[in-house]
Structures are given as C-alpha cells and as structure tokens.
N, C-alpha and C positions, 0 to 999 in steps of 0.2 A: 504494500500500500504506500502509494508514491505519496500522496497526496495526504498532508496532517490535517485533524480533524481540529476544529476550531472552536472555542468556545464563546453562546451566543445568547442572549438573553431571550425570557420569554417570558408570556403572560400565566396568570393565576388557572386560567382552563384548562389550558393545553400543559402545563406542569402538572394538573391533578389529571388528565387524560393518562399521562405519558409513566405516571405514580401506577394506577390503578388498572392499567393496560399491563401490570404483572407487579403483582405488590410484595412477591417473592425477592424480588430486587432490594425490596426497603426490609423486611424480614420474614424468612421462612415460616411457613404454616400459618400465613395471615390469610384470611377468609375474608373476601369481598363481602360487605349485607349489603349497603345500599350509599347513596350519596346527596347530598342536597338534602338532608331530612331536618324537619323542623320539627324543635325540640325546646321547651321554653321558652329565652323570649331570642331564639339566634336559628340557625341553620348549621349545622353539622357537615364539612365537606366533605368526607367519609368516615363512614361509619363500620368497620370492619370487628372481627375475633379474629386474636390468635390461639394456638395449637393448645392451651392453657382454658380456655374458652372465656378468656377476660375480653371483654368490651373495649375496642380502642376506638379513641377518638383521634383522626389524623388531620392536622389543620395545614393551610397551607400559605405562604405569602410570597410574594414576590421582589416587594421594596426593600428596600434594605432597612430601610428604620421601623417596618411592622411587625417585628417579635415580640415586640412588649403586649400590643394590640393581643397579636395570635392566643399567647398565653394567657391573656383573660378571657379570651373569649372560649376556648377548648377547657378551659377550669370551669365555667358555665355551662357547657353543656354537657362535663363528666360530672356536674351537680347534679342537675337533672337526672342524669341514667343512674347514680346511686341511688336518689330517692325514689324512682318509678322502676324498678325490675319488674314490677308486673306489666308495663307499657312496654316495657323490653321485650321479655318471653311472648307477649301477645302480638309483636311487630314480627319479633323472629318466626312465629310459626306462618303468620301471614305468607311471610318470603319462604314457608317452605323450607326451613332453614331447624333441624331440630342438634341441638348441642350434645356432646356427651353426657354432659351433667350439668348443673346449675350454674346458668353465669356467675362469673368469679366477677373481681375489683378492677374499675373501669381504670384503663389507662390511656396514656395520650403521648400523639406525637405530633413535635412540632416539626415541618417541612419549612425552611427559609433560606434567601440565600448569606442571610448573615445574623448576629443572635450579640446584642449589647453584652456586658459587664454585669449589668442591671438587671437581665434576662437572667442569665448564669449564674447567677447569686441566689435568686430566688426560684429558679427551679430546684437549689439543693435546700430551701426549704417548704415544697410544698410536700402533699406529705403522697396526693397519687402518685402513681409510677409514673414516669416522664420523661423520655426522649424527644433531645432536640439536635435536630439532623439540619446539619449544612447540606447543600445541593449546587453542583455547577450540572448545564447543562452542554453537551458539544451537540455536533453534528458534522455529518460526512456526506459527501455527496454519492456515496454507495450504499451506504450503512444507515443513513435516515439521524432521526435525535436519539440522544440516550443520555439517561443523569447520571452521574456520580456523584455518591453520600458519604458526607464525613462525617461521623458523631462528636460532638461539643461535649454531649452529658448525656449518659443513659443512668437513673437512680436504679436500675437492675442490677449495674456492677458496678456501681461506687457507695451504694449505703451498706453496711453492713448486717448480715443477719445476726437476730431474730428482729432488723429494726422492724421489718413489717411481714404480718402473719399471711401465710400463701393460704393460708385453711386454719376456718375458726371454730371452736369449740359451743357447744350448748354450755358445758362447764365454765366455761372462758367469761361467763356475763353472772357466775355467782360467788365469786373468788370474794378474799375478806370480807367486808360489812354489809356484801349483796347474797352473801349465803343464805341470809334468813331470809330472802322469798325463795330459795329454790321449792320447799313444800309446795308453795303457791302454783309453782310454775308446771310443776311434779304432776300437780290434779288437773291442771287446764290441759295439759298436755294429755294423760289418758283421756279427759274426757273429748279431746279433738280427734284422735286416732278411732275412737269409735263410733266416728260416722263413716268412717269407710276403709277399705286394706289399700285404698290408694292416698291417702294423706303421706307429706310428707312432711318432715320437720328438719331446718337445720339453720345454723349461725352465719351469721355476716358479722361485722365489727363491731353494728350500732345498733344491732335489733336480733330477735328471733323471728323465723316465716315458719308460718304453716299454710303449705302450698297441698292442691290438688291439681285440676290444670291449669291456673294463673294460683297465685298468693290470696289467700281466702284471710289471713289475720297477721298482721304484725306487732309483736312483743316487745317491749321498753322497757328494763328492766332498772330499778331504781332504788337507793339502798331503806325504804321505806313504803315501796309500792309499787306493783306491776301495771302498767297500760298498756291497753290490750286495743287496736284499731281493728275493724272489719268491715264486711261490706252489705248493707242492707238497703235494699228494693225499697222505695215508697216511704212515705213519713214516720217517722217512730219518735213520741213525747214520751218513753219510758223512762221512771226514774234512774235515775244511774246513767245513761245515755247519755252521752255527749258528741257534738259536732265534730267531724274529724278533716274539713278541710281544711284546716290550717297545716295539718301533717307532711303535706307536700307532697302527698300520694295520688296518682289521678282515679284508683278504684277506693281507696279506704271514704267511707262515708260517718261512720260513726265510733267511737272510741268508749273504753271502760277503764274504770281505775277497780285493781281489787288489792285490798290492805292484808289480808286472810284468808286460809284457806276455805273456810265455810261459805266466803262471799262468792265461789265460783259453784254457783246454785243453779236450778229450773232454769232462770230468766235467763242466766249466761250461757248456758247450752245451748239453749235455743236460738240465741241469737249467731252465739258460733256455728248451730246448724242449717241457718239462712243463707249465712255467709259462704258455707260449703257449698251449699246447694246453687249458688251464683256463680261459684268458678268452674 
C-alpha cells in the first residue's frame, strides 16, 4: 500500500454509524439494543450490553471541548436505566433481545476526540463504570474510514477490587444495625414466593426486586423500616398506602412502610398479589 492513509475529521452521525457498524472494534461481546432512545429528559446514542449483561450507555462527540457536556449527559441517562430496570427488561424483550440473566450495573462510555483534565478527574470519581475512549479517524482510498481508540481511563482497571460489587447479596442490605429487619424481610419474602414457582428474588446495590416477568415490588431496606413499592391497577385510598411516584420508577405506583413482622398481614398480601398479577 503505496498510498498513507490520512487522518480526517468527521461529524457526530457518521462517527456513531462507523462505532456501531461493528462495536466489537470499541469492545468484544458488546450487543447492539438500539440507538436514539429517549430516556428521561435526553436521548441515549447507543444503547448496547456487554458479555457481563451490564447496560452501556455509549455517548458520542465530536468537538473537542464536548466531554464535559458528554459526561453529564450519559451520567443522566445511566440514572435513568438504574432506576427503571423494569422499562429496561420491558424495552429489551420488545427488541426481542432476552439476557442470560438479570441486567447487571449500567455502565458508560464516552467516544470523543479529546477529554479535558476536568473530565479525567472526575470520571475517577464517579462511582458507574466508565470508559473514556479517545478516537482519530483515517481513511484510505481503498480501505474506506476506520477509527482508532485510545483509552484515557477505563475504572475497570484502575479502581481496585472489592471497590465495587460485580454481584450483590440479599445479605448485603442486613449487615450491622439493618439486621433487625431481616425477620421483616424473611416473611414478605415467603409470602411473595407463594404466589407462584416463577417469582424471582434478588439484590442490586440500593434495593431488593421481586420480579416475575417485569419487577412486580421493590425493597428499601432501612435501619428502622422496610419500604416496600408495587404496582397496583386503578385507585386505592387504603390505609397504609402511599403514593409511589416520586420513587423514580415508571411501573411502581404505590408504596408501604412495614416496622414488624406482624404488619406484613391480609392487606399486604394482597396487594403484593395485584402487583404479581400485573407483571
């Protein structure tokens, strides 16, 4: 090849065309889901899993001084996708798209062709996973475009383990002075499993799920009191009842606090068994 390939700048389209036209390039086992998805109050430039079945969010800029930008904005809508795992699961199966096992913790990657001081400061403390990928592009007049990626910072191999948990424990949310609700959590929990042999139960960081085919209840677990969100059809003034849009969840509709184990009685079965019966 006589002729050296040159390097030549390009627009935000055709750099996320030329990403997602084989994203094995930027890292193996990454799964295409979808692109342009509107997600809070932004749009998502891709939305892919990797081989781990974590949520990436892959953003993309072109300027040189839009990293800062980038990174607020992919921290916004890896907000999003932690608090809505059931708008996840229910996007993913739409696409036809079913996971080995439960989406894990969203992570993100920034695409730019340059990343401030400013940037790389506080990517080492946010606390999602987070790679930020330098990008030159060349092209050849036989060969067509192709990017070349340098990593700045990936916090995969620069934080140290155990900083952050790859898989979390039901245990993990009763450790010292939250022991005393596990009884609590002990009876809501049989009594959830026996509304059917397909409930599932398991930890994220900042909540317990009990899932069927989306997320029927999410667990808070508090060193004084369990809150309990679910999702219930149609009005309900029941005592104990409370409003659950503020939770930041797009299905939870109503929440419960329970102090004792006695207080997960008639009224809370039932409600947790509305809630099953809706996912």
């Amino acid at each position: 090849m006589t002729e050296r390939p040159k390097r030549i700048e390009i627009g935000e389209r055709e750099l996320q065309a030329l990403v997602e036209n084989d994203l094995s390039q930027l890292e193996p086992d990454l799964m295409f889901v979808d692109h342009y998805l509107p997600v809070g109050t932004g749009i998502i430039d891709t939305l892919a899993l990797d081989g781990a079945n974590n949520p990436v969010v892959i953003e993309y800029k072109t300027d040189d001084d839009a990293d800062e930008d980038a990174l607020v904005q992919s921290l916004s809508y890896a907000s999003w996708i932690d608090g809505n795992p059931d708008s996840l699961s229910t996007f993913l199966t739409k696409k036809k798209i079913t996971p080995s096992g439960s989406p894990g913790d969203v992570r993100i990657i920034l695409i730019t062709p340059k990343y401030s001081e400013r940037t790389l400061h506080a990517a080492q403390m946010i606390e999602p996973h987070i790679r930020l990928a330098k990008y030159i592009c060349f092209e050849h007049s036989s060969m067509g475009k192709w990017l070349h990626f340098e990593d700045l910072f990936d916090s995969r191999k620069t934080r140290a383990a155990p900083a952050r948990m790859a898989v979390y424990k039901i245990e993990d949310h009763f450790e010292g002075n939250y022991a005393r609700m596990q009884p609590i959590f002990d009876r809501l929990e049989s009594e959830a499993r026996k509304l059917g042999t397909d409930v599932k139960v398991y930890a994220k960081k900042y909540y317990i799920a009990f899932q069927r085919n989306y997320i029927f209840g999410v667990v808070h677990v508090f060193v004084n009191k369990i809150e309990v969100g679910v999702v219930l059809e149609g009005s309900h003034e029941e005592e104990g009842l409370q409003d659950a849009s503020d939770w930041g969840w797009s299905r939870l509709t109503h929440c419960f606090v329970l102090a004792q184990e006695k207080d997960v009685d008639d009224r809370i079965v039932q409600w947790l068994k509305e809630s099953y019966k809706s996912s």
